[in-house]
N, C-alpha and C positions, 0 to 999 in steps of 0.2 A: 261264215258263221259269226255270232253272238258273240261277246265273253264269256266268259267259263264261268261264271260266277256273279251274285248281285254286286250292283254298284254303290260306290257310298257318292255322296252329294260331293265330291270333291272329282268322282271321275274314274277313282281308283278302285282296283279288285279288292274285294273283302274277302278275311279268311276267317274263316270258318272257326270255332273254338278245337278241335281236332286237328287244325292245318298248324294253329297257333303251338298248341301240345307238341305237335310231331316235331318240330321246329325249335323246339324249345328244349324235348330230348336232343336231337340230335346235336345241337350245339355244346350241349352238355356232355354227350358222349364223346366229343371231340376234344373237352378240356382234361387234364387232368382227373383223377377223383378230387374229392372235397377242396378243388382248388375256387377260390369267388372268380368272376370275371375280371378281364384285366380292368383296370382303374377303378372298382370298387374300394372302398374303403374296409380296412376287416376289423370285423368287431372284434372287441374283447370282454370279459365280463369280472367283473367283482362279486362273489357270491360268498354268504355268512348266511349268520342267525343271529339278531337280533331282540330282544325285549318288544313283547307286542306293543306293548303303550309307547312304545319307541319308536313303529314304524315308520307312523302318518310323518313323524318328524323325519326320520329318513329321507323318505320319499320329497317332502316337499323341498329339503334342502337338497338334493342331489341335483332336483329339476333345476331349482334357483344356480347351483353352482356351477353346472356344465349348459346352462343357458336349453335346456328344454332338450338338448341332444343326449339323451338318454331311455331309456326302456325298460323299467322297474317292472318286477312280478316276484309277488312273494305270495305265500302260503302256511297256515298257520301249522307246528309242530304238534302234533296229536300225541305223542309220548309225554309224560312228567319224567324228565331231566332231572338228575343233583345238580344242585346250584354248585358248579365246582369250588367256591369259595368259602364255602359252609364244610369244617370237618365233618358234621355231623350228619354229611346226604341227604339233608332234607330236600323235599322237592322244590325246585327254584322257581322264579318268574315263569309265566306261560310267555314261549317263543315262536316268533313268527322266521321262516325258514324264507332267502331272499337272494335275488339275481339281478344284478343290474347292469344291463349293454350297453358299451359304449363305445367311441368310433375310434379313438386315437388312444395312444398311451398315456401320454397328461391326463386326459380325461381320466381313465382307468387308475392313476396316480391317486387324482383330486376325489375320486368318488372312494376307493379307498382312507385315505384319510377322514374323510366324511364319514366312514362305518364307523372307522374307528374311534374316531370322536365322540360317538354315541353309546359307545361302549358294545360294539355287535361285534361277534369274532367271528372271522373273517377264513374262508376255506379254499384252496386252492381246487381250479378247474382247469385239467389241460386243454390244450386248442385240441389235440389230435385226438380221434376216435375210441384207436386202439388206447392210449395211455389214459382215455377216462377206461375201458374195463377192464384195462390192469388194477387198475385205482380201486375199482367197484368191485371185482373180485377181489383185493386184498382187505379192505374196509372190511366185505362180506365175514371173510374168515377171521380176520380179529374179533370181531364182533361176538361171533360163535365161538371163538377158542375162548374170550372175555364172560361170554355166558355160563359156558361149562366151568371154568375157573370158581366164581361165585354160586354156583349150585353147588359144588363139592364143599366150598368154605360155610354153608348156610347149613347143606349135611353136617360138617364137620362139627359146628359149633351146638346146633340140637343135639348130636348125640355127647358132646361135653357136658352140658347143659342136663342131659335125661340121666346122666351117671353122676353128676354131682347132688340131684336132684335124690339119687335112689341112698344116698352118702347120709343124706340130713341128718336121721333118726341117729344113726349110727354117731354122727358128730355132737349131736346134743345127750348124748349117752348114759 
């Protein structure tokens, strides 16, 4: 018989986009979980939030500093933030939310002080799975414990507010 399969102009059996897939789990089912292949490089990442007018700046200096080995993706923040620097909560700068991969730890060093530089603060991502939704469930519930907190103080102060209010007549007397 034949070969099992078309040939490529080199001579050799082609496989199939399925034979590739099978081949590709199973190698993986033979490694660890979420371990890379041996002599891969492992990424690391820098991620913050940033000032949108700030980004383009980011982005072009990160490229320039770690020489094009990097992989920026950012995303603009749809919430109005307090500007945490302002007592008075007003809404701050519109931010753009940002993740940037990088191969080694230098790099991860260099691209961090580079956020920093531009004034973007900067948020810790674990490598491991489980310790980002530890992370993400506790975030979660601060969040919401953070909520309920200032719904009850916004209660508390209208009804301060509606009794000092019912007081007037009575104080201008």
């Amino acid at each position: 018989g034949g070969p099992a399969g078309p040939l490529s102009v080199s001579g050799h059996q082609r496989r199939g986009s399925r034979d590739l897939l099978r081949t590709a789990h199973e190698s993986a089912a033979a490694r660890p979980a979420l371990q890379p292949p041996p002599g891969t490089p492992r990424l690391g990442c820098v991620t913050g939030v940033v000032a949108r007018s700030r980004m383009g700046a980011l982005e072009r200096i990160l490229f320039r500093a770690l020489r094009g080995n990097v992989l920026i993706r950012s995303a603009p923040v749809n919430e109005e933030l307090p500007d945490p620097k302002d007592p008075s909560g007003a809404p701050g700068e519109a931010l753009d939310a940002f993740v940037a991969f990088c191969a080694s730890g230098g790099s991860r060093e260099r691209a961090a002080r580079v956020a920093d530089a531009l004034g973007a603060r900067r948020y810790a991502f674990p490598p491991d799975a489980r310790e980002r939704a530890a992370l993400l469930q506790d975030v979660t519930a601060r969040g919401s414990d953070m909520r309920r907190v200032l719904a009850a103080a916004v209660a508390r102060r209208e009804a301060t507010l509606a009794r000092a209010e019912a007081m007037v007549p009575e104080w201008r007397g």
